[in-house]
N, C-alpha and C positions, 0 to 999 in steps of 0.2 A: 809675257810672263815676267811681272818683278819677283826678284828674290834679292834680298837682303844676304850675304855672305860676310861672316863676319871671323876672323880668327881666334883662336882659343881664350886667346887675353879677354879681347872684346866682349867673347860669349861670357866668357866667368863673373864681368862687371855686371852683366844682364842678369844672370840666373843666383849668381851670390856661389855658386863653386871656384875653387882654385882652378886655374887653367891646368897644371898637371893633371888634378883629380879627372878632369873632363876629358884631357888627353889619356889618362892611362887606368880609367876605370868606367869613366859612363860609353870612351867609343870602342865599338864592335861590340858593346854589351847591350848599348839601349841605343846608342846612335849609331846607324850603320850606312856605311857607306853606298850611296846610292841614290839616300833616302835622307839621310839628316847633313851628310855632310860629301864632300867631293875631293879628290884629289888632282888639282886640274893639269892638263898633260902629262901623264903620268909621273909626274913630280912625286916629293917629299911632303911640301905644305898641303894642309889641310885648311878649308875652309869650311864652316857649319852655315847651314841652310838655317835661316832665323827663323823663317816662318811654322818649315817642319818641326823644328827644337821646341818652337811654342806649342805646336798644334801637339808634340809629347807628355809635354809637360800639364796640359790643360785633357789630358784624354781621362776620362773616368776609367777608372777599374774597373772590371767586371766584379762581382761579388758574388759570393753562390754560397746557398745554404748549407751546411754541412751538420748533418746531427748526427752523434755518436751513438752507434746502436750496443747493447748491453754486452754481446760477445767479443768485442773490440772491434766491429764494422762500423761504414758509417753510411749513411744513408743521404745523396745530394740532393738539393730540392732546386 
């Protein structure tokens, strides 16, 4: 199993976000520990998982129908 580990800096050159922004808004909100990035011996440093961050980055949204029904419901399709 390769994985690419890269630290915030590095990530940020990859994705076009600042490293703060990545550090203090996308982890534990869209990157989560486990799964996108690591903290190896229970250290301070963080490392992100490149491959997961892509596989994020490249995931389709779900999209679901939503009609507004006339009493202010809404009806999902």
């Amino acid at each position: 199993m390769k994985q690419t580990l890269l630290n915030a800096k590095e990530l940020s050159q990859r994705i076009k976000f600042s490293a703060a922004y990545i550090n203090h808004t996308l982890k534990d909100n869209v990157f989560f520990e486990g799964v996108h990035y690591i903290k190896p011996f229970g250290g301070r440093k963080i490392f992100y998982i490149w491959e997961e961050v892509e596989r994020e980055l490249f995931k389709k949204q779900q999209r679901r129908l939503v009609v507004p029904m006339a009493r202010g419901g809404v009806c999902h399709g």
